[in-house]
C-alpha positions, 0 to 999 in steps of 0.5 A: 502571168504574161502582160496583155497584149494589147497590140494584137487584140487591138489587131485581131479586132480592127480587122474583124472591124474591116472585114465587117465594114467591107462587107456593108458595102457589098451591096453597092457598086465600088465604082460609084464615085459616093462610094469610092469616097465614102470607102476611101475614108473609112478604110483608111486605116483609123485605130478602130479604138470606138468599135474595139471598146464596144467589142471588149464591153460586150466581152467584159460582161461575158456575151460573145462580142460579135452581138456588139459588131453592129453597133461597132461598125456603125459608130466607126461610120458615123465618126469617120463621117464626122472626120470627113466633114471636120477636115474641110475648109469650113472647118479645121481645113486639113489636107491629110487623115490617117495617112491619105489625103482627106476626103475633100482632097482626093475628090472635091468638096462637094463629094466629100460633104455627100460621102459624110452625109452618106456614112451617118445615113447608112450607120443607122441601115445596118442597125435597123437592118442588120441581117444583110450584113451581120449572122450575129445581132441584137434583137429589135427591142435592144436595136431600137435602144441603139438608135436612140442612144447612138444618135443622142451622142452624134447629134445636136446634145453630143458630137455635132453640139461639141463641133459647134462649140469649138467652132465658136472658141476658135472664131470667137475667142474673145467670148471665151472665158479669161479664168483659167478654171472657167477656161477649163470648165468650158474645154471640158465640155467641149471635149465632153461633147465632141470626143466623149460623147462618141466613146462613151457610146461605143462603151455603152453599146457593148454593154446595152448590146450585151444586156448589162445590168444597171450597175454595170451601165453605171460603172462603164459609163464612169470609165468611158466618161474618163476615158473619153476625156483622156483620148482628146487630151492626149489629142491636144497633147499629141498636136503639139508634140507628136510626129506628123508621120507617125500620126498621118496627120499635120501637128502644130495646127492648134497652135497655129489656128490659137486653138483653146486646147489643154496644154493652153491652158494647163501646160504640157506637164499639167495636160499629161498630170491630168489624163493620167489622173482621168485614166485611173478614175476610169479604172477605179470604176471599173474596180467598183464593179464586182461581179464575178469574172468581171476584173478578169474579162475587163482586162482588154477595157484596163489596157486600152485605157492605159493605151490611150494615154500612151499612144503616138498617134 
């Protein structure tokens, strides 16, 4: 049996992503300056990992994977929003994003704040209002659950609280705890709200999005929750040692900002030990769901869990 090829699953997805995304914007003339800077970030050529974790979900549980496109499209709207506002001088001050100047950098702050504000609005659009953009959808009922999930993991108890708390270690690090396991209990739910919170949604939009059973949630809400956690240790372990040309963006700049990250407190050899161990347990629960065809049509779910550990940018 070959090897699955990730690469061009991942390929064949994020341009069924773009071409979907392009699409949102039809509407709207290109020549506004709002939309040249929302598109100038969101097509800027992000792996898409969010979008294909809700499309491989929906897969995994036998449903055609286009009925979890617009969820997809609007969780990579609300990430690339939170990209926007990450990277500006109140923030992490970062001057490139996947390859292109930030958005505060090729047009101004001000803009750059709006184009934000603009993407988290129009997400939550096209799942109240999908039919303009999308032939294949979820009914109201499972949309509405959408909202309500998709906003919980953005919001003030997910991605904008795991800001705030990382704001505050890196403004405030004497408030931190000194104990290497306190330390690491803190990072954990930091990371758990700031980059797990949005993957782990993305996984269980696919899901919702394709009618999974309570077992199913539980098992991939296990894996995601994993996997979640893996991506921003790889993160972590990419700032230190990755090529700023292959990830498009500057490395170093945890260290240079004393950052509390997990080669900090576990080492670089501690922090890949650690992902690695979080990957398996993904798996592991994706094992302890038996449903038939379940482990064959996984298989995309088991590659990009591996590939987020082994990835160079």
């Amino acid at each position: 049996m070959s090897p699955f090829d990730l690469s061009g699953y991942l390929s064949r997805n994020r341009k069924l992503v773009d071409t979907a995304l392009i699409s949102v914007f039809d509407e709207f003339d290109r020549q506004r300056e709002l939309v040249r800077a929302m598109t100038h970030s969101l097509m800027a050529g992000g792996k898409r990992v969010r979008p294909a974790l809700a499309l491989a979900t929906a897969s995994a549980l036998g449903a055609d994977p286009l009925i979890a496109l617009p969820a997809a499209c609007a969780i990579e709207m609300i990430h690339t929003y939170s990209l926007i506002h990450d990277d500006l001088p109140a923030m992490d001050d970062d001057d490139l994003r996947r390859g292109v100047p930030t958005c505060h950098k090729q047009f101004c702050e001000a803009t750059a704040i709006l184009a934000g504000d603009g993407l988290l609005t129009h997400a939550f659009h096209i799942l109240a209002a999908p039919g303009s953009c999308f032939t294949v959808f979820p009914d109201a009922g499972i949309r509405l659950i959408l909202v309500e999930k998709i906003s919980a993991a953005a919001g003030v108890n997910g991605m904008v609280e795991g800001q705030m708390l990382d704001m505050q270690a890196e403004k405030n690090p004497d408030a931190l705890p000194l104990d290497s396991q306190d330390a690491l209990a803190h990072l954990k739910k930091i990371h758990r709200h700031k980059t797990g919170a949005m993957i782990e949604v993305s996984v269980a939009s696919g899901a919702i999005s394709a009618g999974a059973d309570k077992d199913a949630l539980t098992a991939l809400g296990t894996y995601a929750q994993n996997i979640g956690l893996a991506f921003q240790v790889m993160d972590d372990i990419l700032n230190v040692e990755g090529d700023p040309e292959v990830m498009g963006k500057a490395a170093g700049s945890d260290a240079l900002h004393d950052k509390m990250t997990f080669p900090a407190i576990l080492g670089l050899g501690g922090s890949k030990d650690f992902s690695r161990q979080l990957v398996a347990d993904a798996l592991e629960a994706l094992d302890s769901y038996r449903e038939k065809d379940f482990k064959k049509n996984s298989e995309p779910l088991r590659a990009i869990a591996g590939y987020i550990i082994n990835r160079n940018r």
